[in-house]
C-alpha positions in Angstrom: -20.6 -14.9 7.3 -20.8 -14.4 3.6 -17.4 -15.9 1.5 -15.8 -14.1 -1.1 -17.5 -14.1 -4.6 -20.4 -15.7 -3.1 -23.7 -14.9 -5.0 -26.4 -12.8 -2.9 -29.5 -14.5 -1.8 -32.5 -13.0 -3.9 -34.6 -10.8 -1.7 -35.9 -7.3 -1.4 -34.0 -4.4 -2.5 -33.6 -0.7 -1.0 -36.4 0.6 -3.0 -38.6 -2.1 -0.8 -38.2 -0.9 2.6 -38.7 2.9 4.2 -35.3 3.9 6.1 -36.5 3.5 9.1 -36.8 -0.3 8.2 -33.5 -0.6 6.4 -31.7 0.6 9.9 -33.9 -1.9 12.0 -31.9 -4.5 9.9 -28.6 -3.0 10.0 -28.1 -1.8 13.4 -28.8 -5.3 15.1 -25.4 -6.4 13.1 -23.4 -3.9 13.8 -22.5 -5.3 17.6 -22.6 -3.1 20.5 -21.5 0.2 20.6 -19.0 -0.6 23.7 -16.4 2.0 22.9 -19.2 4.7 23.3 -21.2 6.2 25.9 -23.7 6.1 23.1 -24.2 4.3 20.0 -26.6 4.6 16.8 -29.9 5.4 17.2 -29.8 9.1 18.4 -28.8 12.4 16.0 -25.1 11.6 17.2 -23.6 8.9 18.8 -21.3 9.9 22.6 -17.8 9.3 23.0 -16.1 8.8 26.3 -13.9 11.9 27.1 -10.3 11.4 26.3 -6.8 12.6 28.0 -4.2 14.3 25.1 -4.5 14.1 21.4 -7.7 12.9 19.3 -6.6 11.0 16.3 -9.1 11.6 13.6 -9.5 9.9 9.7 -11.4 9.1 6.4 -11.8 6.9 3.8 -13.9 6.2 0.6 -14.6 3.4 -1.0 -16.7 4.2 -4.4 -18.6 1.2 -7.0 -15.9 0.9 -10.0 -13.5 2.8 -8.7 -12.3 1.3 -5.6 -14.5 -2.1 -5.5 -16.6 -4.0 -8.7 -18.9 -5.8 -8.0 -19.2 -8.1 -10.5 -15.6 -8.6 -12.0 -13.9 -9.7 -15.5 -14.1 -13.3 -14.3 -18.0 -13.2 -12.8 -16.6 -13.1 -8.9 -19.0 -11.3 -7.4 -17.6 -9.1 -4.6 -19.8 -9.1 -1.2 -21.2 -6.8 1.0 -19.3 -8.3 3.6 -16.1 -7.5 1.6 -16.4 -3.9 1.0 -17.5 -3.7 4.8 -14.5 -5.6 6.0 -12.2 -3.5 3.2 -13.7 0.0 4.6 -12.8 -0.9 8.2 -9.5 -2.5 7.9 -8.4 0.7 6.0 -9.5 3.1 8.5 -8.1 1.5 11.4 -5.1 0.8 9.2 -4.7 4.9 9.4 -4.9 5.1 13.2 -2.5 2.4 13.8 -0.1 4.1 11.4 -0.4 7.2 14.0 0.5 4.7 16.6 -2.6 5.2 17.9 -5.7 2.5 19.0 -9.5 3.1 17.0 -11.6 3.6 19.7 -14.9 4.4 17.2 -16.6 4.3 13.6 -19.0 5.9 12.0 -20.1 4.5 8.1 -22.0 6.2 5.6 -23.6 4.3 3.1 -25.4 5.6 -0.3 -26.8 3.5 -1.8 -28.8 2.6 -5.4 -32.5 1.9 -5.1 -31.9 -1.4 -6.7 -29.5 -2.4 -3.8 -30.3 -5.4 -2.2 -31.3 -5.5 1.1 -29.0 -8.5 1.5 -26.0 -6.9 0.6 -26.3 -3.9 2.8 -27.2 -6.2 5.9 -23.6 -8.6 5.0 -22.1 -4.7 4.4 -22.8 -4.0 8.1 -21.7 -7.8 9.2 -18.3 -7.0 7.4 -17.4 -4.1 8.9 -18.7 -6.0 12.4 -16.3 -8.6 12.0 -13.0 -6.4 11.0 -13.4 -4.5 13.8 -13.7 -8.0 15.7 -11.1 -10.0 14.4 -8.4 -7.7 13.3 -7.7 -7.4 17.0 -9.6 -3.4 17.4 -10.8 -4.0 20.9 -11.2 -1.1 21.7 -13.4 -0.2 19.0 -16.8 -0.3 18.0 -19.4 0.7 14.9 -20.9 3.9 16.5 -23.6 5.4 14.4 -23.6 7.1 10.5 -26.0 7.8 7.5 -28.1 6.1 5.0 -28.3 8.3 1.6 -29.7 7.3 -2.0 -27.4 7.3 -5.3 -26.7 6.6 -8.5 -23.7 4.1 -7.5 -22.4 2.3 -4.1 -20.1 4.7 -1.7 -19.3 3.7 1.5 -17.5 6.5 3.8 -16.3 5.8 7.3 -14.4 7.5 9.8 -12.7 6.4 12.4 -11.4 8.1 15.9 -8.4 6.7 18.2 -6.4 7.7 21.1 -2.6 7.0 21.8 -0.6 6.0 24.4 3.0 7.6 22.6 3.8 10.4 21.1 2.1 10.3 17.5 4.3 8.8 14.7 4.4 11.4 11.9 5.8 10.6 8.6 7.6 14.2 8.7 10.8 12.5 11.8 13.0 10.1 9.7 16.6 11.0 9.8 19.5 9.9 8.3 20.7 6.7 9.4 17.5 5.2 10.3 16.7 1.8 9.6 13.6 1.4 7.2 11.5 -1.6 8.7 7.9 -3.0 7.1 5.6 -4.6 9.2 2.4 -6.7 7.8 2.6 -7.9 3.9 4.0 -6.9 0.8 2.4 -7.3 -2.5 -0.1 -9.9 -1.4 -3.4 -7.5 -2.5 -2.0 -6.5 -5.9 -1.6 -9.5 -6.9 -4.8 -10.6 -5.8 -6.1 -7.6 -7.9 -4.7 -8.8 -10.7 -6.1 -12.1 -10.1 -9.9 -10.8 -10.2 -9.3 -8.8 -12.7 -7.4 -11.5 -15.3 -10.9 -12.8 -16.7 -10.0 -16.1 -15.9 -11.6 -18.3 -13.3 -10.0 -18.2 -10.0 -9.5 -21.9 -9.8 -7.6 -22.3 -13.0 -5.6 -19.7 -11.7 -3.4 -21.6 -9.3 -3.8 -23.1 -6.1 -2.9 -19.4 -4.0 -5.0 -17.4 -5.9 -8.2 -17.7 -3.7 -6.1 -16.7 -0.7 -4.3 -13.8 -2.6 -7.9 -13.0 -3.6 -9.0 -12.6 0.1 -5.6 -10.9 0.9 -7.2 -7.8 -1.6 -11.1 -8.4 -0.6 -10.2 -8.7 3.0 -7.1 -6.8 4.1 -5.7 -7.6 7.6 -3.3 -4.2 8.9 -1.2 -5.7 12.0 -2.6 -3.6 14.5 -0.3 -4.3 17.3 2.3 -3.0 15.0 1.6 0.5 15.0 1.6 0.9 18.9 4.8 -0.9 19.1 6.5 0.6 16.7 5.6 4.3 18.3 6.8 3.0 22.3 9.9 1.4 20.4 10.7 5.3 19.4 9.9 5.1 15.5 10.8 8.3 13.9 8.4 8.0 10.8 5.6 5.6 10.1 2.8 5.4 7.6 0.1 3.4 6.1 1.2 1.4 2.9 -1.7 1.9 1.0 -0.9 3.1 -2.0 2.0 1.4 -2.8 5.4 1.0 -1.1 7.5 3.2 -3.3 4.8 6.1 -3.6 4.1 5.8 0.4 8.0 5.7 1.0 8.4 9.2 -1.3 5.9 10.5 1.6 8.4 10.5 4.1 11.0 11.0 2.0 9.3 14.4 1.3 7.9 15.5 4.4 11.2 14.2 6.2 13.2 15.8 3.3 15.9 12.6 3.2 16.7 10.3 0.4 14.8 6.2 1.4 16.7 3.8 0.2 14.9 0.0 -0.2 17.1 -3.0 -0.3 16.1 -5.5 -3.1 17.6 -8.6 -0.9 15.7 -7.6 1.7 12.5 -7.4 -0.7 13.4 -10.7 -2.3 11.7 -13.2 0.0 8.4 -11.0 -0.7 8.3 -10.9 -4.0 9.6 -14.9 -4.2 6.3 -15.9 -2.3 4.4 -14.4 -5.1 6.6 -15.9 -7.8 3.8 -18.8 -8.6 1.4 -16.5 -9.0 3.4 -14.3 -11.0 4.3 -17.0 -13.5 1.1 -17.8 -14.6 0.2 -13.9 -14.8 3.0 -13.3 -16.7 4.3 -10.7 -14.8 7.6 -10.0 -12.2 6.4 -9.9 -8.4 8.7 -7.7 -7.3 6.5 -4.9 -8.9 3.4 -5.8 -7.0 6.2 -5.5 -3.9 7.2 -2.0 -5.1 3.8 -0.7 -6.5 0.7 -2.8 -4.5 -0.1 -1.3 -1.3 -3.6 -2.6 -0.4 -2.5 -4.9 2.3 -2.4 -2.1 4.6 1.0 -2.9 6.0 3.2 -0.4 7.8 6.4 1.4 6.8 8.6 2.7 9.9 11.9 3.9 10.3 13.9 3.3 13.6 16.9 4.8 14.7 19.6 3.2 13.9 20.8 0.3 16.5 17.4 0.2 17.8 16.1 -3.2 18.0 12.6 -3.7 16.0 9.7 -4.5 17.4 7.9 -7.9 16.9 6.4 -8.1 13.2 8.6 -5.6 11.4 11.8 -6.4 9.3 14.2 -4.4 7.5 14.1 -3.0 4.2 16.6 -0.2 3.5 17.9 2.7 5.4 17.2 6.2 5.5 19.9 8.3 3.6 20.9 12.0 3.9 19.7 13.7 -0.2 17.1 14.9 -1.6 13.5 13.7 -0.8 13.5 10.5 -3.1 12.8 6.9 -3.4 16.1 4.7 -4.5 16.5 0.9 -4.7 19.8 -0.1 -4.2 21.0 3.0 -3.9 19.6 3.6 -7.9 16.4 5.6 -8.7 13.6 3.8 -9.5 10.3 4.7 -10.8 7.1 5.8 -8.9 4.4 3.0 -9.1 1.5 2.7 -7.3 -2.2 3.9 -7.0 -3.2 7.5 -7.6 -6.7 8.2 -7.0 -7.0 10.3 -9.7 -4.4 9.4 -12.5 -5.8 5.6 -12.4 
């Protein structure tokens, strides 16, 4: 297993091999297909048939937009992170459904002067997400190999449920707002490889908040629970907690309002970190979102389920964001504004 920032061993690069031979390399790391009736190797890989509703996503993950792979500081991101970082965010998605992963498919294009190295760790990362993020019903199924001017790695990911899917459109008035998973952990390991400054010198958490953004890890039980302990809304934080909490403020068309006490303990964890930054850690809270965490809210008087804790309430209004009960401003990622 490759470690974070750990330099590629020299070797051939895409150009070098035929397809064909790139795949012999791959496939053998991708574990076996054992959600699937059928895994790579044919036009299409077989599912087993499934009782009620198909859950169904996509995500991206594009060279200097979403990953660098060389950053300010000279870390030098790995195959096996991008792997790991395209997995844990699709299943991420199913288990905000409530739902289990039950296969992925990858697509990978890829520059001719790829090394070889780098896809085969690629494939080993998204091998060992699915492995030790707890997705046991999952499995790397099949995909594509494409050429291209930069890195893009697209998977997609199907799951099954065993409640009623959690839709971010249910929360009502009076719920209790409950996060499960971490806060703020990624964005501040994102501003950590991107400071310029060695990670070392950087503080003695700064490796693990590096890994935290590298190598996300979504509580998967969570998302299950949450939907058999009647959640009303859920969703993915991905892109931040206050812009993913206006989501179900506006499809649920109720004001969500976070408590900054119950944020506190979050955003003190980070406080080291922040210090040397120079920045306040309660805005990687509010605005990181790469840790793949969940936001649910409960009805009220309902007991949580194991891993989540309160953060606010859901309040009747218009579909906005408050923070103690005040408005506060969107932060976050945009795809297309950043």
């Amino acid at each position: 297993m490759t470690s974070p920032g750990e330099p590629q061993t020299p070797g051939p690069v895409v150009r070098d091999l035929t397809e064909g031979e790139l795949l012999a390399r791959i496939l053998p790391l991708l574990g076996p297909a054992r959600s699937a009736l059928l895994g790579p190797g044919d036009d299409a890989a077989l599912l087993h048939p499934v009782e009620g509703p198909l859950v169904i996503s996509m995500d991206t993950l594009v060279e200097d937009h979403d990953f660098r792979l060389v950053r300010p500081n000279g870390f030098r991101t790995t195959g096996h992170d991008v792997g790991w970082k395209s997995a844990a965010q699709n299943l991420s998605d199913i288990n905000a459904m409530g739902g289990r992963a039950t296969a992925l498919v990858v697509s990978l294009t890829l520059p001719p002067t790829t090394p070889v190295a780098w896809v085969e760790d690629c494939a080993r990362g998204l091998s060992a997400a699915v492995a030790e993020l707890g997705a046991s019903d999952c499995s790397v199924v099949g995909g594509d190999l494409g050429a291209g001017a930069q890195l893009v790695v697209t998977a997609a990911v199907t799951g099954v449920l065993d409640s009623a899917a959690v839709l971010r459109s249910g929360a009502r008035a009076g719920d209790v707002l409950a996060v499960a998973g971490t806060l703020g952990r990624a964005a501040a390991g994102l501003a950590l490889l991107e400071d310029g400054r060695p990670l070392p010198d950087l503080g003695p958490d700064a490796a693990a908040l590096a890994d935290a953004q590298l190598r996300p890890r979504p509580p998967l039980d969570a998302g299950p629970a949450a939907a058999a302990a009647g959640a009303t809304a859920m969703l993915d934080i991905s892109d931040g907690l206050v812009r993913d909490a206006g989501r179900i403020a506006t499809a649920s068309g109720v004001r969500l309002d976070l408590d900054p006490d119950a944020l506190a303990p979050y955003a003190q964890a980070l406080r080291g970190t922040a210090l040397v930054l120079g920045v306040d850690p309660l805005d990687w809270v509010l605005g990181g979102g790469e840790d793949h965490g969940l936001l649910a809210a409960f009805p009220a008087g309902s007991s949580l389920p194991p891993g989540f804790a309160a953060v606010g309430s859901v309040r009747p209004g218009g579909a906005q964001v408050t923070l103690a009960s005040r408005p506060t401003a969107l932060r976050g990622w945009d795809h297309f504004a950043h």
